[in-house]
C-alpha positions, -999 to 999 in steps of 0.1 A, spaced: -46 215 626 -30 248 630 3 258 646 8 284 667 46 303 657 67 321 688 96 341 670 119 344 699 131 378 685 167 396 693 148 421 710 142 395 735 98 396 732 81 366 726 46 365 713 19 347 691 -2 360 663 -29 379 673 -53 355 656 -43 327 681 -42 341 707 -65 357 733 -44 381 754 -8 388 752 9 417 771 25 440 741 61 455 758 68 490 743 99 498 736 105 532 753 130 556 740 157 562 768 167 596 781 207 603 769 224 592 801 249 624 804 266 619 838 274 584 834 290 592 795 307 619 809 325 595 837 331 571 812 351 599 794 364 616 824 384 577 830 398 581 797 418 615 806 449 605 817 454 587 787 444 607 764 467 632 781 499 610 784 498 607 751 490 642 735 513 659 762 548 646 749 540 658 712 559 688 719 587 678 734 596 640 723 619 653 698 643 672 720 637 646 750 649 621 728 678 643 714 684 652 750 692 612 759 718 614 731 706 582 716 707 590 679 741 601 665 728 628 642 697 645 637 686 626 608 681 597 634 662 613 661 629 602 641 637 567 644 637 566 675 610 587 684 592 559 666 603 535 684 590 550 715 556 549 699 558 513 689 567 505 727 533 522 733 508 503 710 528 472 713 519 467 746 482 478 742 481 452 713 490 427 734 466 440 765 433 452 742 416 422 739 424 414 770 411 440 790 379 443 769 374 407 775 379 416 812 353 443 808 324 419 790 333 390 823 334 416 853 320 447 844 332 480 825 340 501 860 364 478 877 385 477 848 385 517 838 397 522 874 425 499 869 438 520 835 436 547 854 462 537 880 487 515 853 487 545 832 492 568 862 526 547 870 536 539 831 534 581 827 559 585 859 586 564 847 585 576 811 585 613 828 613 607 850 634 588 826 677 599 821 679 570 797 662 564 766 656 526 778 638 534 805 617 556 785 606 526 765 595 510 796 576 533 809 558 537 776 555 499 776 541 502 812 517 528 799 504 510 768 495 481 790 473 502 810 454 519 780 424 502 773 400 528 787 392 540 753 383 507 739 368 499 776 347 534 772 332 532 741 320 494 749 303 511 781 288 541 760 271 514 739 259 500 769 241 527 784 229 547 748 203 537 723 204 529 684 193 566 680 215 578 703 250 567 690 261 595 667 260 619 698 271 597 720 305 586 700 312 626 693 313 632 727 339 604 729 360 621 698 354 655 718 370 639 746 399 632 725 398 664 706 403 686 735 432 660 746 446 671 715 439 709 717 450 713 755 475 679 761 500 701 737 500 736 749 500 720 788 532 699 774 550 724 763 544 748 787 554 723 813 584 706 796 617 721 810 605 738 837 640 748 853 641 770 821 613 790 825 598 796 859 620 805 885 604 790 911 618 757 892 653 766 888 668 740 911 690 709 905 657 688 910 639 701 880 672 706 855 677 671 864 642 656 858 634 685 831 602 664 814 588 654 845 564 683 852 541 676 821 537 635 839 527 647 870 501 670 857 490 632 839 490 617 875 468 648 890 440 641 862 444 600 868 440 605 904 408 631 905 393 607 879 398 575 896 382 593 932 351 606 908 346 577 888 348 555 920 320 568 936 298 580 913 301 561 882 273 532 877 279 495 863 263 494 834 232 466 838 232 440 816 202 434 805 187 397 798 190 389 760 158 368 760 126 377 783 95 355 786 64 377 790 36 366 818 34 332 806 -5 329 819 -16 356 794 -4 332 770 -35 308 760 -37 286 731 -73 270 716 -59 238 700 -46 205 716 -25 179 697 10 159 708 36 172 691 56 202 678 91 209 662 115 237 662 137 249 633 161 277 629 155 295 599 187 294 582 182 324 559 187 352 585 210 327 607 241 344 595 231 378 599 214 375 638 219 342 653 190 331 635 147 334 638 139 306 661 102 298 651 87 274 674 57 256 662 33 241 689 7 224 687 3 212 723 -16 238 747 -5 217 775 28 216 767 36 258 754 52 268 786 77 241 786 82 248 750 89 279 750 115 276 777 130 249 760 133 273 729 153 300 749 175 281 763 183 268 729 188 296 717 213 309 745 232 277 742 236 284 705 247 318 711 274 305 733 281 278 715 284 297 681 297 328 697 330 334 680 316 328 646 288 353 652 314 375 663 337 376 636 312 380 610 320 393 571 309 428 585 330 424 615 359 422 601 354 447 572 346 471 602 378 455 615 404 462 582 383 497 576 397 505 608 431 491 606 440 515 575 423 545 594 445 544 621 471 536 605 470 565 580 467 588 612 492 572 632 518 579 604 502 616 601 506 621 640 539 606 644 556 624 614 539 660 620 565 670 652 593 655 632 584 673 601 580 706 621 608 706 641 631 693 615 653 716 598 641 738 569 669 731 548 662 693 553 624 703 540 611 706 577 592 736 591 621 747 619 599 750 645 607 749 681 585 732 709 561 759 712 554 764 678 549 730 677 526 731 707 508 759 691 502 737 659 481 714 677 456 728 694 445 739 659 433 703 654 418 701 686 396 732 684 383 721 646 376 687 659 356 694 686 334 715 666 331 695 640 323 667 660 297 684 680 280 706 653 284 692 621 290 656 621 259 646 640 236 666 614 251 652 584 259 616 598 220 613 603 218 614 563 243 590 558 254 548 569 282 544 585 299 537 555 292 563 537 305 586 566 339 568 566 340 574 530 332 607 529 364 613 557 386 592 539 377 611 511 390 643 529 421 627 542 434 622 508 428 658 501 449 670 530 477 644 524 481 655 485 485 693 496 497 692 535 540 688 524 537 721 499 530 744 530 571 740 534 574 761 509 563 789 526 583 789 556 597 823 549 562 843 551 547 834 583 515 851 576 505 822 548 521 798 569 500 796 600 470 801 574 475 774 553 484 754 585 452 763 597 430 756 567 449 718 566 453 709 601 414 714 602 410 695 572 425 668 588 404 672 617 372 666 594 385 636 579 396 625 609 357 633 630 339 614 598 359 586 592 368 580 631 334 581 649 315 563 618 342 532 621 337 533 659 294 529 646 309 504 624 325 482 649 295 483 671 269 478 646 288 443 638 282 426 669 255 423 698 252 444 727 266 413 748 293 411 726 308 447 723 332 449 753 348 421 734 350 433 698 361 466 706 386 453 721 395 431 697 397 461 671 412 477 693 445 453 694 441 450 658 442 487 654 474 488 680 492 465 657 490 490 633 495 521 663 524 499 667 537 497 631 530 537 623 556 553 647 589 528 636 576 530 600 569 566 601 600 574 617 619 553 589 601 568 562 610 599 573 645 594 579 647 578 546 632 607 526 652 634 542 688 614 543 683 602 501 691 628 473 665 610 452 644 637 445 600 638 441 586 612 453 606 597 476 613 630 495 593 650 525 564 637 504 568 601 506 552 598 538 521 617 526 516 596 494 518 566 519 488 579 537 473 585 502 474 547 495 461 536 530 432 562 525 426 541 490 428 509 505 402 517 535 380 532 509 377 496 487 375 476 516 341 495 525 324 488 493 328 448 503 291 444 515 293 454 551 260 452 569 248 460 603 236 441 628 200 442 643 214 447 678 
């Protein structure tokens, strides 16, 4: 007798061999246009985070020498750190969380909320006297900063496979011009009593870095009245889809049929379901019975689908990533505006702020006109290798520019050449992990995953400020000598950058989503 065979695909079509069967309605697949408003809102939501945190860059140091916290300057950077750890120890604890929240009740409802925690967290940090309540409001404003982790789980809702390379450098860009603009905005804002006259009052001497919050609060609030009424739920489309059952006819009769899983793809895609059937009367119920076995596998085997090998190489590849940048981004302000003789640049803020846009404008292009041409000759992988591969480049070189803080000229040049540098490595190795992370899961699951990356990679946001602030510390306070002075940090990075790069080669695969 012969059996009939329905793969019940992950591209949710089910259909028989075209010997068998006499008519079977064949669902294109149709290539979707790139969705630009609602990626742009998505983005536009994750602002006035992106903002809070690239704002303070310039003036963190003197705010916190301001509260008189630290009893020499030496110090300043350890607390400075511990202001970051505040930060991305509450969004460790949060991420997962909100993602979760994001999969359960949709992506919009919860990007409005970040919108108004951060909003509030950004206040209180800005109006701060004592360095305590500075640490709250950064708590505050960690908790509320998922939107990134909530925004790239609603661009993989709404783009195609095709589409993703685009469609994750647009969410770098986001965070690029963050970069390039937070800065200068910061440090033209910070201390306003100081330089505009139409802030010399006791108000704004008083509550000098609250200026550079409430340009945060402005951006939160025209993104939370845009997003509201124009941004769209994502849909969530069915995972598994019957076709017109009456097209389906079959032209043999018998009594009985089985189902097996077969258990060599299992581990990769929740498995081929292959029902056989030999029963005409029976196929509809059959086939019925087949989905809903396989959605109540799904559930049922849903965290060990999730955290697959690949997952969690995505997962560690990411970890060291942000890690190595975390310690880069914490330790640049205190390594420019510490003291030359202590092997520091001696800038002030607006140096500093000047710094950073350089960053910003090299990301963005790099994001937008070279990564997605070369990314579309390379995995995933091989893109985070290739930036990795840069990093350690920049962090070999990067602490000999202080040698050379006596001719300006070949400063700011070689500033410029390995700031941008770092914005390469940073583009390549960044938005391929992000491709990474949601090539590991399915599309039902990516709310959750990226937000469970996303605490993982706060643990380590977390860890960078308070360890890069101690490293620091430590390499300008010894007398040691090569390695263990303003280099130390840097040869830290180096070994982070190592350790991503091995974990990559470890058989990571992506998933047919």
């Amino acid at each position: 007798m012969p059996s009939y065979e329905i793969p019940i695909n992950d591209d949710t079509e089910v259909f028989l061999p075209n010997d068998e069967v006499e008519s079977v309605p064949i669902k294109e697949k149709v290539k979707k246009p790139f969705p630009k408003l609602q990626v742009f809102l998505a983005l536009l939501c994750v602002l006035p985070e992106a903002f809070a945190d690239s704002l303070l860059v310039p003036y963190i140091y003197n705010m916190v020498k301001d509260f008189g916290v630290a009893e020499k300057e030496e110090d300043i950077g350890f607390y400075v750190g511990l202001l970051g750890s505040a930060f991305y120890f509450s969004l460790c604890i949060t991420n997962i969380f909100w993602g979760h929240l994001s999969d359960k009740y949709g992506r919009k409802p919860i990007l409005l909320c970040n919108i108004i925690g951060t909003c509030i967290g950004t206040i209180v940090f800005g109006s701060s006297q004592t360095f305590a309540i500075a640490l709250l409001g950064r708590f505050i404003a960690g908790s509320c900063s998922a939107n990134g982790t909530v925004a790239k789980g609603m661009i993989g809702d709404v783009i195609d496979e095709s589409q993703r390379t685009i469609g994750y450098s647009f969410y770098g860009v986001t965070w690029g011009l963050s970069g390039m603009i937070g800065p200068l905005i910061g440090g033209a804002l910070a201390n306003p009593a100081l330089k505009y006259g139409i802030y010399n009052n006791d108000f704004w001497k008083k509550y000098n870095y609250l200026l550079p919050s409430v340009f945060v609060m402005v951006v939160g609030v025209i993104s939370f009245i845009v997003a509201y009424h124009l941004l769209d739920e994502p849909k969530k489309e069915n995972s598994y889809e019957i076709l017109d059952e009456e097209f389906i006819h079959l032209n043999e009769n018998n009594t009985n049929y089985r189902n097996d899983w077969d258990e060599g793809s299992s581990s990769a895609t929740l498995g081929n379901l292959t029902v056989r059937i030999r029963d005409n009367d029976n196929a509809s119920s059959i086939i019925s019975d087949a989905i809903s076995e396989k959605k109540e596998l799904s559930l049922f085997q849903s965290v060990k689908l999730i955290f697959s090998k690949s997952s969690w190489i995505a997962i560690i590849c990411y970890s060291m990533l942000s890690l190595a940048t975390m310690l880069f981004f914490t330790v640049f302000p205190l390594w420019a505006a510490t003291s030359i003789s202590l092997g520091g640049l001696g800038f002030d803020e607006q140096s500093i702020s000047y710094a950073a846009p350089i960053m910003g404008i090299s990301k963005i292009i790099i994001q937008l006109l070279i990564y997605p041409p070369i990314a579309k000759h390379m995995t995933s992988t091989q893109g985070y290798r290739f930036g990795l591969i840069i990093l350690i480049i920049f962090a070999i070189f990067t602490p000999n520019i202080s040698k050379h803080v006596n001719q300006p000229n070949t400063l700011w040049t070689l500033l410029v050449i390995f700031l941008s540098l770092f914005s390469a490595s940073d583009a390549f190795a960044y938005l391929s992990v992000i491709i990474m992370i949601t090539e590991s899961v399915t599309s039902e699951h990516l709310g959750f995953m990226h937000g469970f990356s996303g605490m993982c990679v706060s643990i380590m946001r977390m860890i960078g400020p308070t360890l890069a602030g101690s490293i620091w510390s430590f390499s300008i306070n010894n007398s040691i000598g090569y390695p263990f002075n303003e280099h130390l940090i840097f040869i830290v990075i180096c070994i982070l950058c190592v350790i991503g790069f091995g974990v990559s080669f470890m058989g990571f695969r992506p998933r047919n989503i």
